[in-house]
Each structure stands twice: as structure tokens, then as C-alpha cells.
C-alpha positions as a Markdown table, in Angstrom:
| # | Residue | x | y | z |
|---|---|---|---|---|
| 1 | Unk | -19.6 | 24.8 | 21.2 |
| 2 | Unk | -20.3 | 21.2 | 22.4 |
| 3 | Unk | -18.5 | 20.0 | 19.2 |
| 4 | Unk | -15.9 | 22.3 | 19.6 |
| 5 | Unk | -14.6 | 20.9 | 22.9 |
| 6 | Unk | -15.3 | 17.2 | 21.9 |
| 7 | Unk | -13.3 | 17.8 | 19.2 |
| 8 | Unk | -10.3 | 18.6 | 21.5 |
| 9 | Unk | -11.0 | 16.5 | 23.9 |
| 10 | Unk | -11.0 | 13.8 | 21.1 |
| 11 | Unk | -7.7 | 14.9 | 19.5 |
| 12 | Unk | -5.9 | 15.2 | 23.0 |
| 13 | Unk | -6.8 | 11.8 | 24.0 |
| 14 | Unk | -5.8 | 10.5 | 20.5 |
| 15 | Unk | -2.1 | 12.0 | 20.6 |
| 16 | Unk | -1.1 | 9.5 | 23.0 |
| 17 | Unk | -3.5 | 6.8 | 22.5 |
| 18 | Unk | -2.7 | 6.5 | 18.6 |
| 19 | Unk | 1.1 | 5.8 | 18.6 |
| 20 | Unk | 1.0 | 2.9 | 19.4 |
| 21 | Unk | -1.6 | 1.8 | 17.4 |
| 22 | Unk | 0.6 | 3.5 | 14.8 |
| 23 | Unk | 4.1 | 1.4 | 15.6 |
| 24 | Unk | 1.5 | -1.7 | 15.0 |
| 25 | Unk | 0.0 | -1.2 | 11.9 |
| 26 | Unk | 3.7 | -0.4 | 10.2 |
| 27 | Unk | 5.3 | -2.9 | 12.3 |
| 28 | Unk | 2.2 | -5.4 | 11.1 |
| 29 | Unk | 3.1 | -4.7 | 7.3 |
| 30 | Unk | 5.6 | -6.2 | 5.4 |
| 31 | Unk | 7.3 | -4.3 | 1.6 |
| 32 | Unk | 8.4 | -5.8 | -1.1 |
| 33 | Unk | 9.6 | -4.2 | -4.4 |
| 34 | Unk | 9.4 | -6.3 | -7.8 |
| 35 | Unk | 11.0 | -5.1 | -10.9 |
| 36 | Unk | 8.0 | -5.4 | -13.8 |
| 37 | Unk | 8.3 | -5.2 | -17.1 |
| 38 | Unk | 5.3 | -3.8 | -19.5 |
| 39 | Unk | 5.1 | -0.9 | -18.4 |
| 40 | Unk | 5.2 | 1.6 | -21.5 |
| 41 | Unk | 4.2 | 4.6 | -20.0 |
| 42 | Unk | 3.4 | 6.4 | -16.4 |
| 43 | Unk | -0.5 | 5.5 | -17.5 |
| 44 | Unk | 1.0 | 1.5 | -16.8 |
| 45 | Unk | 2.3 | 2.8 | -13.2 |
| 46 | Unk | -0.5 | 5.2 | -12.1 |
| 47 | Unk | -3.1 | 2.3 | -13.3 |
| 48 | Unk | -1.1 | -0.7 | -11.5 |
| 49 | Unk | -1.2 | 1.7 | -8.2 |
| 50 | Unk | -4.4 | 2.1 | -8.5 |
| 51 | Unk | -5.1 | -1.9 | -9.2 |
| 52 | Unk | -3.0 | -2.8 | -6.2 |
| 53 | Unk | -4.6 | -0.3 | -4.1 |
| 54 | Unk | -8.2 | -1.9 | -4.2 |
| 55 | Unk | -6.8 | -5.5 | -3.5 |
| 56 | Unk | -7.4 | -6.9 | 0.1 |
| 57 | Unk | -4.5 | -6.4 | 2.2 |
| 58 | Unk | -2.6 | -3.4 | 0.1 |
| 59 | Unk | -1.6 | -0.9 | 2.2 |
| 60 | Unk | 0.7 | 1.4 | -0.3 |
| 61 | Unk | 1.9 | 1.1 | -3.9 |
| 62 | Unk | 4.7 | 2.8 | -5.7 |
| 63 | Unk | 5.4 | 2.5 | -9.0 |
| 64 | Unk | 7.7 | 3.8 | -11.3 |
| 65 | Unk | 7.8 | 4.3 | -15.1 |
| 66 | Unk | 11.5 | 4.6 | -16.1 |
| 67 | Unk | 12.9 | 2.0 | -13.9 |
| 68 | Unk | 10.3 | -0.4 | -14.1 |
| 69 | Unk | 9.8 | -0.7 | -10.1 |
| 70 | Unk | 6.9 | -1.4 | -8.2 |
| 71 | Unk | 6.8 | -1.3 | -3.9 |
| 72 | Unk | 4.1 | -3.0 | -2.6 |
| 73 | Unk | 3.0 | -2.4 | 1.7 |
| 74 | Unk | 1.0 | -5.1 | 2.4 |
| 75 | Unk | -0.5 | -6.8 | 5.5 |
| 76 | Unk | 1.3 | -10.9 | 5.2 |
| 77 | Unk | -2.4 | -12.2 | 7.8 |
| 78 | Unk | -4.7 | -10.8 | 4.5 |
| 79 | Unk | -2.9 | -11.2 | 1.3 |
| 80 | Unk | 0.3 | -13.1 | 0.3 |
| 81 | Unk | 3.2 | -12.4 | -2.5 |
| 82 | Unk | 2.6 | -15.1 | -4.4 |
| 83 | Unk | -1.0 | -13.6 | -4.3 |
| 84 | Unk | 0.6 | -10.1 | -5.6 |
| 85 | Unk | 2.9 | -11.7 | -8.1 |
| 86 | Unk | 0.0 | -13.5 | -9.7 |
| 87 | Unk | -2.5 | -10.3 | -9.8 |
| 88 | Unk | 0.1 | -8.3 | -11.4 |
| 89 | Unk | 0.9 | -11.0 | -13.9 |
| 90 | Unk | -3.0 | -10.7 | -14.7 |
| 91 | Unk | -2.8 | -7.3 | -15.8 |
| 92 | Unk | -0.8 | -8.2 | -18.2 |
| 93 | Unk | 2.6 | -7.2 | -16.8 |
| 94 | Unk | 5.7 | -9.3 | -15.9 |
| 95 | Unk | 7.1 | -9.7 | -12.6 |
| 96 | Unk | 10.9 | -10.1 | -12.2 |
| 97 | Unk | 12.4 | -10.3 | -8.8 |
């Protein structure tokens, strides 16, 4: 019972206490979307997600297989694009754009 009503106590004073906090982290993040080329299946996408994903400063990556696109969230104080560009270049992929 005692974690029941912390639990909502918790989540009331989080509705209005975490939008703002909300508004900062997206407005804190910058995307940018690169055209790669390499990729020669969804594997190459799904993988290069994943890659991104666990570098510092990645928030969200979306890659596609057909058109060769890859949209990078990332926070510009931990990580930088050059930074990007050169780990996706490491996998063995080329960055255009």
C-alpha cells in the first residue's frame, strides 16, 4: 500500500515537473541526416543503429536500407559531426552529405 501511493504521488508530481525537462533535452539535441553508401542490406542499417546507439552523445538513429539514409539525434556539448562522420566511415561505410 505504501508503494502504491508513492507511486502516485511520484507520477503526479512528475506530470508537471518533467515537461520542461522534456522541452530541454530535445531542444539540447541537434539531427542531422547523411546519405551513406554501403549499405547492402537492412543487416548494414539495423547494425549501423545499433553502432551509433552506443556512441557517447547519440540520442536516436534511423537508418534506412533502400534509400541509403541515416538520421542521427545527438547532444552537439558530448559528441561532434565530424566525430559521427568519421565513426561511420570506420565501419566501413561512406558518408555523403
Amino acid at each position: 500500500m505504501i508503494r502504491r501511493r508513492f507511486l502516485q504521488l511520484a507520477t503526479m508530481a512528475g506530470v508537471g515537473g518533467l515537461a520542461p525537462l522534456e522541452g530541454m533535452a530535445a531542444a539540447a539535441t541537434k539531427t542531422v541526416t547523411y546519405f551513406v553508401q554501403g549499405f547492402s542490406c537492412i543487416t548494414c542499417a539495423t547494425g549501423l543503429d545499433t553502432m551509433l546507439s552506443r556512441e557517447k552523445g547519440t540520442t536516436s538513429s534511423k537508418s534506412t536500407y533502400p534509400e541509403g539514409k541515416v538520421t542521427v539525434s545527438f547532444h552537439p556539448n558530448q559528441t561532434t559531426e565530424q566525430a559521427i562522420v568519421a565513426f561511420i566511415s570506420e565501419l566501413g561505410f561512406t558518408v555523403k552529405g
